[in-house]
C-alpha positions in Angstrom: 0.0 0.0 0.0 1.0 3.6 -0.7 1.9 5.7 2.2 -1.0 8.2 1.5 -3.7 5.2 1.5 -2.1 4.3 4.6 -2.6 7.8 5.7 -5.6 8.1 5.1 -6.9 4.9 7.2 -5.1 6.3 9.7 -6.6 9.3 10.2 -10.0 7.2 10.1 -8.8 5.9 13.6 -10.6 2.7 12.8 -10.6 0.1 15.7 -7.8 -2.8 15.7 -8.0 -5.1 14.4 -11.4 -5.5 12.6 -11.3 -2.0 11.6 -8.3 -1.8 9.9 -9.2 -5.6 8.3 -12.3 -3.8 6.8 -10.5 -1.1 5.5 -7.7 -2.6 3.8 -6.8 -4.2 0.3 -7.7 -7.8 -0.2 -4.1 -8.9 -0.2 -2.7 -7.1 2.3 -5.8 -7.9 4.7 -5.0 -11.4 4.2 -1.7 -11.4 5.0 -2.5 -9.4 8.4 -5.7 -11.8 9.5 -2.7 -14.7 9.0 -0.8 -13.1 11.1 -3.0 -12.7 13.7 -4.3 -15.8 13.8 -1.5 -18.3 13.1 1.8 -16.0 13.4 3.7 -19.2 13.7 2.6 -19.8 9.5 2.7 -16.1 8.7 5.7 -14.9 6.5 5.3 -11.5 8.5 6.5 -12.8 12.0 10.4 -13.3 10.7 10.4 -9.9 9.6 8.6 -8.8 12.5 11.0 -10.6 14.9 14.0 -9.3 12.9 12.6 -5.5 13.3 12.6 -5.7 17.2 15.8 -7.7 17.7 17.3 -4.7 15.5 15.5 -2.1 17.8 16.9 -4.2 20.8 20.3 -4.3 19.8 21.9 -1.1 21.2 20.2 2.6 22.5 19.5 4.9 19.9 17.5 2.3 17.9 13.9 4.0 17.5 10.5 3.0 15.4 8.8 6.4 15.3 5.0 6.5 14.5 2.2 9.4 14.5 1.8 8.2 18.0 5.3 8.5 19.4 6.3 11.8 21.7 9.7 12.7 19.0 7.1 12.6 15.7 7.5 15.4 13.9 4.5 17.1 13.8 5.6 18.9 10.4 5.1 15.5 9.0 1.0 15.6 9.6 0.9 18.5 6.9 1.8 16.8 3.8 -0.3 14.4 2.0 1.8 11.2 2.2 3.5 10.9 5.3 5.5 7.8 6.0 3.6 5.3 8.5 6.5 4.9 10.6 10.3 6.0 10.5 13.5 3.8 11.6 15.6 6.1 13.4 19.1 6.3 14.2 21.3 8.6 16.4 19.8 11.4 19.1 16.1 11.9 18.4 17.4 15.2 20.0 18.0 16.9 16.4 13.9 16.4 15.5 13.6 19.2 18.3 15.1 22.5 16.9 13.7 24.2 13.6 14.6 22.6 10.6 16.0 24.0 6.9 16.8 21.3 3.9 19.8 22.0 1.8 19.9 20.5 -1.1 21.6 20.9 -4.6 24.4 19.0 -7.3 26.2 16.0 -6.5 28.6 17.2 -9.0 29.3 21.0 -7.1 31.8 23.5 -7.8 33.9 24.7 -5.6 32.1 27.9 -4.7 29.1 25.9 -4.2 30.7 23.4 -1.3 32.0 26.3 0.5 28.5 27.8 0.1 26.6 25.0 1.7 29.4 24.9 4.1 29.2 28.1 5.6 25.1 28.3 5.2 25.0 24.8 7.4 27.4 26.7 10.0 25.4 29.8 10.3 22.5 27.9 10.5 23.5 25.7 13.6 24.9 28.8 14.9 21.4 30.4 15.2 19.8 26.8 16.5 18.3 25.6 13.6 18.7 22.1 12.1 20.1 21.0 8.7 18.4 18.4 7.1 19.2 16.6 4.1 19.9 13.2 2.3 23.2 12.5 2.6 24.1 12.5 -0.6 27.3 13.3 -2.7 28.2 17.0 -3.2 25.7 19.7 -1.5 24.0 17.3 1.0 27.3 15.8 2.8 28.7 19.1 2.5 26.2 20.6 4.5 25.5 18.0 6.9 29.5 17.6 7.8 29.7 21.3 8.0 27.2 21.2 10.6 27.7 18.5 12.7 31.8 20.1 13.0 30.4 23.1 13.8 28.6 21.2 16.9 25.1 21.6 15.1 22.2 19.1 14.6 21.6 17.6 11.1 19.1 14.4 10.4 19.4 12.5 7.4 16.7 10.8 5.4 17.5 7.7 3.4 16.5 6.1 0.6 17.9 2.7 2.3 17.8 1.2 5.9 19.3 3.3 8.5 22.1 0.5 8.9 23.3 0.7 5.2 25.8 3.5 3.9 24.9 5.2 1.1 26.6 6.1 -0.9 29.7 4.4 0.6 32.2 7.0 0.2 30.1 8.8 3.6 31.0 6.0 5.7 32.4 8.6 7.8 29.7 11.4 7.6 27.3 8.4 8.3 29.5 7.8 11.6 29.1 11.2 12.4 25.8 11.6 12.1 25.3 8.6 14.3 28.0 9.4 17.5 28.0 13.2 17.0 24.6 14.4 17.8 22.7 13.8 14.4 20.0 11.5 12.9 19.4 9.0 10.1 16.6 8.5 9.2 14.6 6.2 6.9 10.7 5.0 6.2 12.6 1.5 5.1 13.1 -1.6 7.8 17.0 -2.2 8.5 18.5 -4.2 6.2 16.7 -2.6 3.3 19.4 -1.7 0.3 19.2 1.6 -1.6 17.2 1.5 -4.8 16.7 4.0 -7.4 13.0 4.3 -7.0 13.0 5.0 -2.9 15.0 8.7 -3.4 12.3 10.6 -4.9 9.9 9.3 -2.1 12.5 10.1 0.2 13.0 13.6 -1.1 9.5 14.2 0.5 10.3 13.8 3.6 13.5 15.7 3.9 10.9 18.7 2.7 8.7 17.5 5.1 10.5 18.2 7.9 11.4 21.5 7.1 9.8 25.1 7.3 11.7 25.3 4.0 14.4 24.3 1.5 17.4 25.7 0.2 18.5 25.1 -3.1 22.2 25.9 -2.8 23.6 24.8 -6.5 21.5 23.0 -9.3 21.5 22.6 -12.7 18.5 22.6 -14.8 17.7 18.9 -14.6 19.3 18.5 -11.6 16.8 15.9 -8.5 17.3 19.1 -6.5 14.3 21.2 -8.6 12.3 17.9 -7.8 12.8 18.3 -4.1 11.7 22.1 -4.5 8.5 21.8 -6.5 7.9 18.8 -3.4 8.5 21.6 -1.1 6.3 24.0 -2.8 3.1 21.1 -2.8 3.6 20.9 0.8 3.4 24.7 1.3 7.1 25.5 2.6 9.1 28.3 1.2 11.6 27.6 -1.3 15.5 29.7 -1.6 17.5 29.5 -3.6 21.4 31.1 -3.9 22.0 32.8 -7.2 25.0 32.5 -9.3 26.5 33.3 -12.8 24.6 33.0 -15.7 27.9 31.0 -17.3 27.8 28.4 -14.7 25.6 25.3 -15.7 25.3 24.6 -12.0 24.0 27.8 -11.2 20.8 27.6 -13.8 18.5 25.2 -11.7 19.0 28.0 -9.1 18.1 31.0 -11.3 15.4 29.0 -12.9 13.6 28.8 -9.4 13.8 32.1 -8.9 12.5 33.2 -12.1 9.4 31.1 -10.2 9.4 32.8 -7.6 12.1 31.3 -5.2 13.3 33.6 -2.6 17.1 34.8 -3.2 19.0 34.2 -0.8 22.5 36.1 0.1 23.0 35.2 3.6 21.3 33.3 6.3 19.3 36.6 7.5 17.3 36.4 3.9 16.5 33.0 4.8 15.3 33.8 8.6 14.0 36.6 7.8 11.5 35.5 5.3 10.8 32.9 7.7 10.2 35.4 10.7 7.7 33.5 12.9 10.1 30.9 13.3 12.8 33.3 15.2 10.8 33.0 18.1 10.9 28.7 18.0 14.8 28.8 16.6 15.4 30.5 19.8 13.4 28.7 22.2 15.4 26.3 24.0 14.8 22.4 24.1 12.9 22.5 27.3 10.2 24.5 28.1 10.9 27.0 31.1 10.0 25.0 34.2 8.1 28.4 36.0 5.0 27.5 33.4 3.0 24.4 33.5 3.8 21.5 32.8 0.8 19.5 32.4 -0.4 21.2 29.3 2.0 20.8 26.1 0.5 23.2 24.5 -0.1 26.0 27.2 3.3 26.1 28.3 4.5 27.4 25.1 2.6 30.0 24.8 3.3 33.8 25.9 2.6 37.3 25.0 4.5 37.2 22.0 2.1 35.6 19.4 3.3 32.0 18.2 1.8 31.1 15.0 -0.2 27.7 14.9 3.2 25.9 12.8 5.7 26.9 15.2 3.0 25.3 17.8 2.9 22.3 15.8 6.4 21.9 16.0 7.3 22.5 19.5 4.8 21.0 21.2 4.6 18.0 18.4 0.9 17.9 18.6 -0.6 16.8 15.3 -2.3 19.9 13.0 -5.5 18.9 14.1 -5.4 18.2 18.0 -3.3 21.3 18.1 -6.3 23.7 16.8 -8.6 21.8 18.9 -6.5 22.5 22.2 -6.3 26.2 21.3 -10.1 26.6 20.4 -10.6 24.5 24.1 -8.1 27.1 25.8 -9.9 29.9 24.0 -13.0 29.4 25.1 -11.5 28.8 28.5 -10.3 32.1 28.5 -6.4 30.7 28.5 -5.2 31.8 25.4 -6.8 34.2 22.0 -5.7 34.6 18.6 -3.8 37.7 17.6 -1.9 38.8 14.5 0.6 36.9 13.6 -0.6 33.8 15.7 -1.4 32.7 19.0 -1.0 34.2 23.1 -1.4 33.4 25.9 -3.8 35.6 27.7 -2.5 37.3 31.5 -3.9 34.9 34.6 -4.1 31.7 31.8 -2.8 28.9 34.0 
């Protein structure tokens, strides 16, 4: 099944099991009812059993779900999320605001110390980089901000235990002992294909407010990650460069669509405003307001708008706007411009 059929059962809430028996396709209703009811003849339980010795091996070994405190709630706004995601590393980099950098696998030399020195500037000002881990842009970035003692999470188009490509064998190690994430929608074990990068483009947009497009050319995978990042509603950059430089016209193309252009980190953040606020905020909320309600707590006279809510408190789209509206009309908290406060005596 496809991840937005999946999707949409899910957010059906039918019961387990017969719910979810009703609802699905023929086949794959089969093979669950087998599995339920004689898991000792069901080719599922191997794979199942081989999924949680994996998770049991070592710490840092996580199955995330829509269900599971470190989900990103970004992930609830686009129309395919994954069902679940392996992770791999600190679930600690899924906290701070996010930016994708993408662009060639085949950069100049301008270009790598561009992503470079974005990726630093970014950390700097407690934002994450997130990418795919891929030759040129994407390693360059992700290196650049892990040495600069940053976050980055990267999404694979593989299981979270294969390196890919294999010359990041040592950004993979990285990403794993110094602070970062990998990332994938594949079990462990699973071996890169051609087909799973453009799915997994989606969800390195996904996680992001936006995506910078640091060097492309005009047919380059990056304009496929922007135009994903445009269906989902994030802001797309871009970093201009010479009209002679074939790696530069992907970039100039998407602003002649209407990319922002980007000079220096400050374009990127200020275009994205109402995230200062959340790429300042630190990882825990301040223990003087309460902790009982994730949502209240992150609220203040300083209007929060309903994604940086989303993303803080990682309350799904939906059971975030029905808190508010309940704290609303319990005189907790109001809309204003520019997004949400919390109202003086709200508890």
């Amino acid at each position: 099944m496809g991840a937005a059929s999946l999707a949409e059962i899910a957010a059906a809430a039918p019961p387990w099991p017969d719910g979810w028996l009703a609802r699905l396709p023929r086949q794959a209703a089969t093979a669950l009812r087998l599995w339920l009811d004689h898991p000792a003849r069901s080719p599922l339980t191997a794979e199942i059993e081989a999924d949680q010795a994996w998770l049991a091996e070592g710490p840092g070994r996580h199955l995330l779900h829509a269900g599971h405190p470190a989900w990103p709630g970004l992930l609830g706004q686009i129309s395919d999320p994954p069902p679940v995601l392996w992770a791999l590393g600190d679930l600690e980099a899924l906290r701070p605001p996010a930016l994708a950098m993408v662009g060639s696998r085949r950069p100049t030399r301008e270009g790598l110390a561009n992503a470079a020195a974005f990726a630093r500037e970014l950390v700097a000002r407690d934002w994450c980089v997130v990418s795919g881990m891929a030759l040129g842009i994407d390693g360059a970035a992700q290196r650049a901000a892990l040495e600069a003692g940053g976050r980055s999470v990267a999404v694979l188009g593989c299981g979270v235990d294969v390196i890919y490509p294999p010359r990041h064998a040592d950004l993979y190690r990285q990403l794993v002992e110094g602070g970062g994430l990998l990332l994938a929608e594949h079990p462990p074990g699973t071996r890169a294909r051609a087909g799973f990068f453009p799915r997994r483009n989606r969800i390195v947009t996904g996680l992001s407010l936006g995506v910078l497009v640091v060097e492309a050319a005009e047919k380059s995978g990056s304009l496929v990650s922007a135009r994903l990042a445009m269906e989902q509603n994030r802001e797309v950059f871009a970093l201009p460069g010479s009209i002679h430089n074939p790696q530069a016209r992907g970039c100039l193309r998407l602003i002649r669509q209407g990319a922002v252009l980007v000079r220096r980190v400050d374009d990127i953040l200020e275009e994205l405003s109402q995230w200062a606020v959340a790429a300042a905020a630190p990882l825990a909320p301040p223990a003087t307001q309460d902790p009982g309600d994730p949502l209240l707590r992150w609220l203040s006279d300083t209007p929060s708008p309903l994604d940086a809510l989303v993303t803080l408190t990682g309350l799904a789209v939906p059971d975030c706007q029905r808190r508010l509206l309940e704290l609303e009309l319990e005189g907790q908290a109001a809309q204003a411009p520019g997004g949400w406060v919390r109202l003086p005596g709200g508890t």
